[in-house]
C-alpha positions in Angstrom: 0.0 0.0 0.0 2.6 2.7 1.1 4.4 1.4 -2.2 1.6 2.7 -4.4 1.3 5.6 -2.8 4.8 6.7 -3.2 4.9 5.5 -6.5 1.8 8.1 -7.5 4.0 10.9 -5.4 7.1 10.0 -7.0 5.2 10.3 -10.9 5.6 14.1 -10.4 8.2 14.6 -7.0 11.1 12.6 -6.4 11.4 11.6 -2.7 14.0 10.1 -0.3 13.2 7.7 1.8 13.0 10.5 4.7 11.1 12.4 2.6 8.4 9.8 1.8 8.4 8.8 5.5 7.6 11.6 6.4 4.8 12.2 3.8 3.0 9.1 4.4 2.9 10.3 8.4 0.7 12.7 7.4 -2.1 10.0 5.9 -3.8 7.2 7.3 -5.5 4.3 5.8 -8.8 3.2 5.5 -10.9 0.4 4.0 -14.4 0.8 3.1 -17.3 -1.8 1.7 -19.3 -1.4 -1.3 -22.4 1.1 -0.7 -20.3 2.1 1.8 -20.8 6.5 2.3 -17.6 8.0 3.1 -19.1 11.4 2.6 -23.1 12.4 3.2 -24.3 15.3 2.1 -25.4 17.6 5.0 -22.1 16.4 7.1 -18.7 17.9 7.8 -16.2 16.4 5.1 -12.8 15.4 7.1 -10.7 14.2 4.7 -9.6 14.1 0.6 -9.5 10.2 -0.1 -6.8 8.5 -2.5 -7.9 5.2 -4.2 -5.7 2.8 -3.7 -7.7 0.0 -4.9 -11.7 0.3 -5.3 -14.1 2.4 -7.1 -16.0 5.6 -6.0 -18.4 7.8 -7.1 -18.9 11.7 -6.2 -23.2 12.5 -6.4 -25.3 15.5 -6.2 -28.9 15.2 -4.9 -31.3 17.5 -6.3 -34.1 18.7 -4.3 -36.3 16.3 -5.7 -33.8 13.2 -4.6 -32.5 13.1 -7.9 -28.9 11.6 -8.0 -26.7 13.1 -10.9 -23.0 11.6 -10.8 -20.5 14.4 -10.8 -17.6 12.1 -10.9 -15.8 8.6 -10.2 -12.6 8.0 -8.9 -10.3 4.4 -9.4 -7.4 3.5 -8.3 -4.9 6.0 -8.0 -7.4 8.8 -8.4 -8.1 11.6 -5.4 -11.6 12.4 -4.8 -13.3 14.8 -2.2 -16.1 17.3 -2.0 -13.5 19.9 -2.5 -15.6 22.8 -1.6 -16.8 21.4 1.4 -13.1 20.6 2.5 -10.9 23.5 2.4 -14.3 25.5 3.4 -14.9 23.9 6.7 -18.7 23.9 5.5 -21.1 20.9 5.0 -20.7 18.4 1.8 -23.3 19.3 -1.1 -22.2 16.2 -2.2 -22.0 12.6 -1.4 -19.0 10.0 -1.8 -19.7 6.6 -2.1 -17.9 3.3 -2.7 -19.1 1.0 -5.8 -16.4 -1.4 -4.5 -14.9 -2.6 -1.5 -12.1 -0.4 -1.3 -8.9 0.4 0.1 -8.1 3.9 0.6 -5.7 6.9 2.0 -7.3 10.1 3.5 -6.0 13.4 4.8 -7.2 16.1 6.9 -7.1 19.6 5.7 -4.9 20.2 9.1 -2.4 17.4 8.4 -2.1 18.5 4.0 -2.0 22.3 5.2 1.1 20.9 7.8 2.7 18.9 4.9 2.3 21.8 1.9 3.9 24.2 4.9 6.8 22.0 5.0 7.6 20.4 1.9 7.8 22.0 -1.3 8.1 19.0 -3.0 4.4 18.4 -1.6 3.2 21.9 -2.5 4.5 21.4 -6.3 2.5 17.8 -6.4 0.2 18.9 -5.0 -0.7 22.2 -7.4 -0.1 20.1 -10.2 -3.1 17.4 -9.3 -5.4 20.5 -8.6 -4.3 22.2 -12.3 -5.0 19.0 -13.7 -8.7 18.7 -11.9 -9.5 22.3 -13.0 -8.8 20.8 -16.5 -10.5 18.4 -16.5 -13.8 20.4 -14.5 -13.2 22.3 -17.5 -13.4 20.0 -20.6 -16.4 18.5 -18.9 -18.2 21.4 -18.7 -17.4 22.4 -21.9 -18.4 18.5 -23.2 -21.9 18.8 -21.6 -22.1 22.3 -24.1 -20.4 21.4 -27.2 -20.5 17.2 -27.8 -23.9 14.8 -28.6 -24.3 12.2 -26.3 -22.1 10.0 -28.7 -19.7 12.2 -28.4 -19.9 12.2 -24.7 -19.9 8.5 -24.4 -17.1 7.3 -26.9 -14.5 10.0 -25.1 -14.8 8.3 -21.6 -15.3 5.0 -22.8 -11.7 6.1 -25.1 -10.2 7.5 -22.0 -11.3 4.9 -19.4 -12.7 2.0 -20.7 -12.2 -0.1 -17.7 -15.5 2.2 -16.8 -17.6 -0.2 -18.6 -16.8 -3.2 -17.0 -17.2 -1.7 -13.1 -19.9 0.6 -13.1 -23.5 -0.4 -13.9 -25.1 1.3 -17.2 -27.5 3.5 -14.8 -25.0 5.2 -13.3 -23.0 5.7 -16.3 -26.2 7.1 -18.0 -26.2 9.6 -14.9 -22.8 10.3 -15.5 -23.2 11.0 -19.2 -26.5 13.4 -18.2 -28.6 10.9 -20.5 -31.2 8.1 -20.0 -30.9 4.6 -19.3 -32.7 3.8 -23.2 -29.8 6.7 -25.1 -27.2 5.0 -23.0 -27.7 1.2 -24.2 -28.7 2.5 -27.7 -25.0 4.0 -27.6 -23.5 1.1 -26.2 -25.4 -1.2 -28.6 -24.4 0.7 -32.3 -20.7 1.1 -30.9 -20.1 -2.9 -29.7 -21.8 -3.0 -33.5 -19.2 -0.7 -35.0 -16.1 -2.4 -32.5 -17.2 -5.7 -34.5 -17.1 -4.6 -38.1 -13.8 -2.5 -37.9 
């Protein structure tokens, strides 16, 4: 476990052994079991989670109970309700496993301690929220400019180990289309996957 985590570090910041050691004094580890909620909406969020094994998935709630799937998060993937966090207000969102998982987590006290004192942390750590700002953004921009199609064949290009985890309902979710559009989709591009 401390392996993979130091290995996802170590992708962007080299470490010493020091360094890492005292990195990974900052986290602590947790496992969770599938349906499992590790955060409700309504609640205090404690902690940013890194996936060390296991799927999650972030949800918004509309006022109707509505569930619309803002985001999941595999393995080595870091997953929060970011507002809520650095804010110290309650989650809008919920975080919920899909599979058993195995999991690091750190407090905003303990990653405002570590980007205070390592550099190396701060620079990592700046570079995984640029990324997610990216990627906020080209989904936004997906949902205005791209068909359904469109929508679908990107993430099934980009993560296609998707398919094979997550049920078609909450992919549909996901995708901001129905059940129906989502197995149509699915159906014409297994078709096309066989004749090319």
């Amino acid at each position: 476990m401390k392996t993979k985590l130091r290995t996802h570090f170590e992708a962007l910041v080299p470490l010493t052994d020091d360094e890492f050691n005292f990195v990974h004094s900052h986290f602590s580890s947790q496992t969770a079991k599938r349906s499992t909620y590790l955060i409700k909406e309504g609640e205090p969020v404690k902690y940013v989670y890194f996936v060390i094994s296991g799927l999650l998935k972030l949800i918004y709630t509309n006022e109707s109970g509505e569930e619309s799937i803002v985001s999941f998060a595999m393995e080595d993937w870091w997953e929060s309700d970011y507002m809520a966090f650095y804010s110290g207000s309650k989650a809008h969102l919920s975080l919920q496993c899909l599979e058993d998982s195995v999991l690091y987590r750190i407090s905003l006290e303990d990653y405002q301690n570590l980007c205070d004192k390592s550099q190396k942390m701060l620079r990592f750590f700046l570079q995984k929220a640029q990324r997610g700002h990216i990627g906020s953004q080209q989904r936004i921009i997906s949902f205005l400019t791209l068909s359904a199609k469109d929508r679908y064949e990107h993430l099934i290009d980009r993560y296609p180990a998707l398919l094979q985890r997550v049920p078609k309902t909450q992919l549909a979710s996901y995708l901001g289309v129905s059940r129906e559009t989502l197995s149509r989709l699915y159906s014409s591009k297994s078709y096309l996957d066989r004749t090319t």
